[in-house]
N, C-alpha and C positions, 0 to 999 in steps of 0.2 A: 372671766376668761377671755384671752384676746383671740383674735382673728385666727391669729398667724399660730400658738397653742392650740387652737379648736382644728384648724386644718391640721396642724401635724398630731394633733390624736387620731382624727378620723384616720391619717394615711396608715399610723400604725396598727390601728386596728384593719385597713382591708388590703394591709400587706401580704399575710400567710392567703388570703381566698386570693386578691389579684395574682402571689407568685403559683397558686395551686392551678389557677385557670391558665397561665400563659404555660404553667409543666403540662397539661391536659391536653392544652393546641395542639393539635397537630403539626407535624414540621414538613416542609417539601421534603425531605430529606429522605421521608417516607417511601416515595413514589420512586426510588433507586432498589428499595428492598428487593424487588421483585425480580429486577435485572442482578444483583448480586446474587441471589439464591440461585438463577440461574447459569452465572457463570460457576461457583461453588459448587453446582452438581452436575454440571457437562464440561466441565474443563479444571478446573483445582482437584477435586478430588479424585478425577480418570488420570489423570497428569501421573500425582503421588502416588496413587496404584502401580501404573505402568514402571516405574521410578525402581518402588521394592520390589520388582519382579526381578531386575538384577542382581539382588543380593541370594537371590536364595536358589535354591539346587534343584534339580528332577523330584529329590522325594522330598523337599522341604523345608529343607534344614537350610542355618545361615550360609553364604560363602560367596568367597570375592574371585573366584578361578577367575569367571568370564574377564575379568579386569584385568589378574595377572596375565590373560591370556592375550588381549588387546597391548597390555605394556610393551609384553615381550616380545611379540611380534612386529618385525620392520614396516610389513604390509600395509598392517592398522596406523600405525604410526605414517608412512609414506604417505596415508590417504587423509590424515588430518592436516599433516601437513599441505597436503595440495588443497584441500577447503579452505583453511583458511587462506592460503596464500592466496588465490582465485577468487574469494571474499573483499579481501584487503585490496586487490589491482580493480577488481570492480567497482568499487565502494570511491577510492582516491580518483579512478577515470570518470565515475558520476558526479562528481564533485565539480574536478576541472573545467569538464564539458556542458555542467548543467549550469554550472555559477553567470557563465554569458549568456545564455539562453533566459534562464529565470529574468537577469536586471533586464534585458531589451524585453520580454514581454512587463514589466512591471513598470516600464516609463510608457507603457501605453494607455489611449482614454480606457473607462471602465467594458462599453460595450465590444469593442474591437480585441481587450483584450481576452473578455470569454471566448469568444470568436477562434480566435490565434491559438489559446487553452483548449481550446475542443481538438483541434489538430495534435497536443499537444497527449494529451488526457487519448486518442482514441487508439494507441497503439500501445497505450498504459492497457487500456481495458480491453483490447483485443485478446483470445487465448494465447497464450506461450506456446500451444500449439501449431494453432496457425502460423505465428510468426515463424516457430524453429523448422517447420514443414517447409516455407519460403525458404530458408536460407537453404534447407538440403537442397533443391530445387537452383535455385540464384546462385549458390557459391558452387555448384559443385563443375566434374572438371568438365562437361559439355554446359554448363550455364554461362548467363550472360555476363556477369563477371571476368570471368575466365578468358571468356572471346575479347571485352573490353583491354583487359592486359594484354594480350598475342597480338592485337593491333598496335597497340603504342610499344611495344618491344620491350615490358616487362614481365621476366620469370616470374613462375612458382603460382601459376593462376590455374593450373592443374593438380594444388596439392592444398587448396584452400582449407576443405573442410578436415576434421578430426583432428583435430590441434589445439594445443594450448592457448595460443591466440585467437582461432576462432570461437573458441567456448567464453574467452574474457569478452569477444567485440559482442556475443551473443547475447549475454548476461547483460550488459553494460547498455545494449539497446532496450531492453526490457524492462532496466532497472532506473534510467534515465529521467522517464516522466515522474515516477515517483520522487527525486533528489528535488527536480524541477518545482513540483507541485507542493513541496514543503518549504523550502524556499520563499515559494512568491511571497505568502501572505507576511511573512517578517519585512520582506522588501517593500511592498503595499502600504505599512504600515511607517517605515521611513520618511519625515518629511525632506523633501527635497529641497527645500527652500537652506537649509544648515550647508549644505555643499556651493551650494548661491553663495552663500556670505563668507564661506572660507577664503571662493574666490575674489569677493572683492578685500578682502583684508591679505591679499597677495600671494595667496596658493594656485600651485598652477591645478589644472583640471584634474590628473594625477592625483597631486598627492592631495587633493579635496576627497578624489573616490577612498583611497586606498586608507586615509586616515581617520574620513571619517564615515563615510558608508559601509565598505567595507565592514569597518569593528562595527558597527550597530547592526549590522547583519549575519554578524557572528552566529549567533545563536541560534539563526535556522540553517547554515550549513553544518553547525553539529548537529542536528536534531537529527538533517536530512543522510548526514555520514552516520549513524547509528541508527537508523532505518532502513537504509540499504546495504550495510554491513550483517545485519541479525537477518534480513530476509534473504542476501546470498548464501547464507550458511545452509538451507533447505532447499539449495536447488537442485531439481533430478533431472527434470524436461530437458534443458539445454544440454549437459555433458550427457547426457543418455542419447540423446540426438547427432549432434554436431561433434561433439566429444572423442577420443581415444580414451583405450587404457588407462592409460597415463594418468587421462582426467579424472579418474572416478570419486566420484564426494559420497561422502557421509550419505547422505538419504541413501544412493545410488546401494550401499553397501546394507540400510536396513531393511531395503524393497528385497534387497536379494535375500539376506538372514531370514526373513519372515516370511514371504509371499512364495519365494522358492524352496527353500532348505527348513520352512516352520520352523527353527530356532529360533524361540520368543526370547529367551534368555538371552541368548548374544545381540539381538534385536535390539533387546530394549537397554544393554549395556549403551551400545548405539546411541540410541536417543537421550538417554542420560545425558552421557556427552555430548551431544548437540546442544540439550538445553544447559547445562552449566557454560557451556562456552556463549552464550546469549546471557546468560546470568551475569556473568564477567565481563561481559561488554558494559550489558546496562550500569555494574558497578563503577566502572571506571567511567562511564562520560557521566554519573551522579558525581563521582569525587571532581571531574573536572569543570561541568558545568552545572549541575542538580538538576534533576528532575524534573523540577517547576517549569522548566523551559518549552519542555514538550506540549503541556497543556498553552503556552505562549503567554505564560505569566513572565513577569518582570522583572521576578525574584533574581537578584544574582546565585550564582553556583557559588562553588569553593576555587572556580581559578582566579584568585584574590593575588598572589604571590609574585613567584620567581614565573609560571608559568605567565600572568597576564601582563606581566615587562615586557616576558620575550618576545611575546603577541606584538603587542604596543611598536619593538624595535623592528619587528620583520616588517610591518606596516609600515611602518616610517620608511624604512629601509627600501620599501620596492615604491613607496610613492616618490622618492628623490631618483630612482632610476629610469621607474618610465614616464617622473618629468624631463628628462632627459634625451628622453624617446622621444618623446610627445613634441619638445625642441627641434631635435634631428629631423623629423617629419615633416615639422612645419616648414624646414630650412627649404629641402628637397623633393620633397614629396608635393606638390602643387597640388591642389583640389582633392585631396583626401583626405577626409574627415574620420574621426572617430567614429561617430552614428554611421558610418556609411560602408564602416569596415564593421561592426556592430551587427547589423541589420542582415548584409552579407551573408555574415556567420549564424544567425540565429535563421535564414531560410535555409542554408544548405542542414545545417541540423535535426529543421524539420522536414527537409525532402528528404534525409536517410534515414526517417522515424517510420516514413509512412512508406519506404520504398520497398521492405517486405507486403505490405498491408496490399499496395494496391498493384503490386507484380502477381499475388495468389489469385488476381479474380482472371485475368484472359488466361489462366493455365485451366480451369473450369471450364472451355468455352471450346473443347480442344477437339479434333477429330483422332485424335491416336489415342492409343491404349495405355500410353507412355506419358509420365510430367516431363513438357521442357519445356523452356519461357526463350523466346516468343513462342507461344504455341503453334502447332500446325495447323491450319484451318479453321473453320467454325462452325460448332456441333453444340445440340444443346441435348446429347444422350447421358451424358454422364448425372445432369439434371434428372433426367427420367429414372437414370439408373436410382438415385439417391431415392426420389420421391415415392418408386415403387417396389423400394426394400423394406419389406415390414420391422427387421429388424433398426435402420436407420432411423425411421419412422418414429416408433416406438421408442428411442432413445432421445431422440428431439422432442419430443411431446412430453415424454420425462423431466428432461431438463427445466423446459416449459412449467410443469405445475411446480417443481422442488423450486426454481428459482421465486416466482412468484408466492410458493410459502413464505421460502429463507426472506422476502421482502416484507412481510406483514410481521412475522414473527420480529424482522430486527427493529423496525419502525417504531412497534407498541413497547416490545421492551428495550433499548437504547431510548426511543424518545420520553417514556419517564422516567429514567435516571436521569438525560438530561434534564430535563426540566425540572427535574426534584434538586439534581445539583445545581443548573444555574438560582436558579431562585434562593438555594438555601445557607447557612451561615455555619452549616455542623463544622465542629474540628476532625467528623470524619469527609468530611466531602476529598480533601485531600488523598487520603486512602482507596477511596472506594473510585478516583478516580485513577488510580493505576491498577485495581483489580481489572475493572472495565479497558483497560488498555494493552492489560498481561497476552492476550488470546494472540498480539500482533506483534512480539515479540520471541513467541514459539514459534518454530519452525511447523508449517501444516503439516506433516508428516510425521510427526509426534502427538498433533491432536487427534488425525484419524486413527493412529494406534491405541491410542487412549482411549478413546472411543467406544473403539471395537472389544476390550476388554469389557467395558458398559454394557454393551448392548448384548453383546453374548451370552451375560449372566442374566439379561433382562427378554433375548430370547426375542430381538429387534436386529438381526443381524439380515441383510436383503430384503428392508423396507425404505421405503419410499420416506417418511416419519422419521427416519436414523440419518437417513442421508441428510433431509431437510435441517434436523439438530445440528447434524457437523457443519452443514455449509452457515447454520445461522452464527456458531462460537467463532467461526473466522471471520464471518463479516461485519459480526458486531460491533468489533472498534472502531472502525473506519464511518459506521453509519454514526454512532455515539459521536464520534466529534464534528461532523460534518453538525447533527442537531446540536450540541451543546453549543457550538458558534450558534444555531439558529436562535439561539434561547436568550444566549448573551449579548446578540445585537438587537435582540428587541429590545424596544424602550414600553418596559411595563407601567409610563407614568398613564399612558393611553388608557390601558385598563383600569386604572387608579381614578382616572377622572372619567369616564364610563361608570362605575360604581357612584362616586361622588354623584351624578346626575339620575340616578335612580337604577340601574342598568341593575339586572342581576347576576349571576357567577354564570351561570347558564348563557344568555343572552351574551356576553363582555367575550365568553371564550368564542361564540358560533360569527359575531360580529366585528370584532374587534382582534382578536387574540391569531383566531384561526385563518383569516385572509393573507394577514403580515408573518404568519410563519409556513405559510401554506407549500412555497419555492422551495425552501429548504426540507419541507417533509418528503416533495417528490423527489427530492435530490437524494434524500435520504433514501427511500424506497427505490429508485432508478438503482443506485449505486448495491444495495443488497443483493437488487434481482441479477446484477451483471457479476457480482461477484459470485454469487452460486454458480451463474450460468457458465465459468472459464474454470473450475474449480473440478481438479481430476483426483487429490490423493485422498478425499474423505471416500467417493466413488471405487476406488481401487481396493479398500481395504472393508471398507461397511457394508459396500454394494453386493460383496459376498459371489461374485461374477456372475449373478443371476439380475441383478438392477442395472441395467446399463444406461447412463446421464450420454448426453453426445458427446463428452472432450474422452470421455472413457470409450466411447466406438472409435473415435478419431485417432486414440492412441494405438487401441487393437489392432489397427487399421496399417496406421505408420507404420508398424513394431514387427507388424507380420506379411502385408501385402501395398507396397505402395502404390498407389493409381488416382487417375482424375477426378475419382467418386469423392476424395478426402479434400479435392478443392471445390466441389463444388459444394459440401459439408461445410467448409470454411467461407463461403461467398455468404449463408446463409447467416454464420456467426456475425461476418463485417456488417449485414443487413440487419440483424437487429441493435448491435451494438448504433451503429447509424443513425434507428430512428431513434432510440432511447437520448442519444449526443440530441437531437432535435427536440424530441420533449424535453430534455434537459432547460437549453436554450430559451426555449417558448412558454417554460417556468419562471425566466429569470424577468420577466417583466415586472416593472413597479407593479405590486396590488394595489387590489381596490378596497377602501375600506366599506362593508357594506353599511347603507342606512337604515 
């Protein structure tokens, strides 16, 4: 018998034990279970509960009144109509205004540009309360706004707030960092050197961006337009605030059904529609670009066609116009540069990001009874007042432990599923990574309803443990991808040659594994604890109005008695959001590998 017969008998025979042992292995794949079961029983299955709650009557039985009821009425109809349309103008102004902002921060070096991001990211994480509290404050008709127009001699600076326009500029602040911050890392990822060589093969600077930066960054300004689209459609804070009539959305109309009038059935008609209409979104930017994009895979979508011609021709189309511009400029315009009108516009955008943020702290500082910016005087009672309200107290220190659960909670389970997904090869990883992503394309005002049906059967309705659950299903997506990047930029060849030299699994993860992913775990955990901490609709509806978190005092507070106590409540929000930006930062250092 020869060699090469003796080897392929032996292979045959320890085929069935090698394939029995490599089926036996365990797979990373594993380490996702955990986080699946968990979205599966505090968000799919409370979801579909709340869903058939529509269909069916007082005593039981099937029926679709509440629908007919919705159809036929103008009202319901009037108020979908203004969601989306108030969706759609915020969604195409975050775009506009975010697309110059994102490229000037992304031709920046690496450290300058976290930097510039933390300005960018702190009015992202600031509450929407605080923010929309400023604007009442700032826009209204004795605010500093106001006085700014009556000096330069333009109307209507006494009619600013409760309007259509001021609810889209309200939204579109809010919603800005987020278009922003999806954006960059496609644009980061752009080599800039292709736009070099366009121009020496005789493109002007124009049509280099427009034809070929531009399309290669297609694909995080739809990601970043389908993100900001599906989470304006759950907005209540802003048109509840700053809003009329007029403006009232969807949430605005299930807060009322439920909270006010207990009508679960027309409620949850309500939210139905809310999530179908996010269902129909996601469907249509799958048909036009797939899915894959979101996770920042490379896969092409479906706009293969008529639609990625016409792309193709608008690109061309505005790169031969404003090379043309860009001519005319040159001609006449002496000593003005592109970067320099760039640069311009990407600080006036972030002085009107932060221009709520840091107008709310001297209205805290105030000696009147009264918000007005500039304040009157300087008084630090309103401090006192806060500090020695047992119930403010008490709601801060709440927020305090729920956020810091909702933080460990989303860490241990988002970070292994990432880690079970980066590492692993299943044909479910695809799957399971859009279950993990489902929680951020519901409206939060549909999960704290869903919720609430949960826990009330479970008899967890005004605990501390319910709230923690709700705030951990909304901030688990956000934390999951922040680690899944953490997981995918490691280079696991380190651990690989760690093992080769003796090391063992133990030692490779405490040594090796866990230093170089360490930044991202606190990013991950910074990012959970801030997202419980600004998080009012799980609070509103779980909290059962015996739990009160701080954005729920804050709201009370707004909704019934305005006063300086609510800015100096807000000073303490910007105060920790601040240090956390700092710890953030003071993460981002190279690690050290230990020895």
């Amino acid at each position: 018998m020869t060699v090469i017969e003796t080897t392929s008998l032996s292979s045959n025979r320890a085929g069935p034990d090698s394939r029995l042992r490599q089926w036996m292995k365990p797979s990373p794949f594993w380490l996702a279970v955990p986080g699946l079961l968990f979205i599966l029983v505090f968000f799919l299955a409370p979801t579909i509960q709340l869903m058939s709650v529509s269909f069916f009557n007082n005593a039981g039985g099937l029926s679709f009144a509440t629908y007919s009821r919705m159809i036929s009425s103008t009202v319901y109809l009037r108020v979908l109509s203004t969601t989306f349309g108030i969706a759609l103008q915020v969604t195409l102004w975050c775009l506009l205004l975010g697309y110059p902002l994102a490229y000037w921060l992304s031709g920046m070096p690496g450290r300058r540009q976290r930097i510039m991001l933390m300005f960018v990211l702190l009015p992202f994480w600031t509450s929407a309360l605080v923010k929309n509290f400023a604007w009442l404050v700032l826009l209204g008709r004795n605010g500093i706004v106001a006085a700014g127009l009556e000096k330069i001699g333009l109307p209507g600076g006494d009619a600013l707030l409760f309007s259509r326009g001021t609810v889209i500029f309200a939204m579109t602040h809010t919603m800005l960092p987020l278009a922003v911050i999806t954006m960059m890392p496609i644009m980061n990822q752009i080599d800039r050197r292709l736009t070099m060589a366009a121009e020496t093969l005789g493109a002007s600077g124009a049509q280099a961006f427009w034809q070929i930066f531009f399309h290669l960054s297609g694909r995080g300004i739809a990601t970043a337009g389908l993100l900001v689209f599906v989470s304006s459609l759950g907005f209540f804070i802003t048109p509840s605030l700053v809003g009329g009539r007029t403006e009232t959305m969807i949430s605005q109309l299930i807060i009322t059904q439920i909270n006010t009038l207990q009508n679960w059935t027309f409620g949850s008609t309500l939210a139905v529609l809310l999530v179908l209409a996010s269902l129909l979104t996601i469907f249509v930017y799958d048909r036009l670009f797939g899915l894959s994009s979101i996770a920042g895979e490379g896969k092409k979508g479906h706009a293969d066609g008529k639609l990625r011609r016409f792309g193709l021709f608008i690109t061309s189309w505005l790169g031969r116009v404003c090379a043309s511009v860009q001519r005319f400029s040159a001609r006449n315009l002496k000593g003005t540069t592109g970067q320099g009108l760039l640069s311009t516009y990407g600080w006036i955008v972030l002085i009107v990001l932060l221009f709520p943020i840091v107008g709310v702290v001297p209205m805290a500082f105030t000696e009147a009874d009264y918000l007005t910016f500039p304040p009157q005087g300087f008084s630090l009672r309103w401090f006192e007042a806060y500090l020695s309200s047992p119930v403010w107290v008490s709601a801060t220190l709440r927020s305090f432990g729920i956020g810091l659960a909702t933080a460990f909670i989303t860490v241990i389970v988002a970070g292994l599923a990432a880690l079970g997904l980066a590492r692993s090869k299943s044909r479910f990883s695809g799957a399971a990574f859009l279950l993990f992503m489902a929680p951020m394309v519901v409206p939060p005002i549909v999960i704290a309803i869903s919720l609430f049906y949960l826990f009330a059967s479970l008899s967890m309705i005004a605990t501390d443990s319910a709230i923690a659950i709700g705030h951990s299903v909304i901030a688990l997506p956000i934390v999951f991808v922040i680690l899944l990047a953490t997981f995918k930029e490691h280079d696991w060849r380190l651990d690989q040659a760690a093992a080769t030299l003796g090391a063992t699994h133990l030692k490779t993860a405490l040594r090796i594994t866990a230093p170089l992913v360490k930044p991202g775990l606190i990013v991950g955990f910074v990012t959970g604890f801030l997202q419980s901490f600004e998080e009012l609709t799980v609070a509103l509806f779980i909290g059962g109005g015996l739990k009160t978190t701080l954005p729920k005092q804050m709201w009370d507070d707004i909704t019934l008695s305005v006063n300086p106590r609510i800015a100096a409540a807000s000073v303490v929000v910007l105060l920790v959001v601040v240090i956390l930006f700092c710890a953030i930062e003071y993460c981002q250092r190279p690690a050290k590998v230990r020895r």
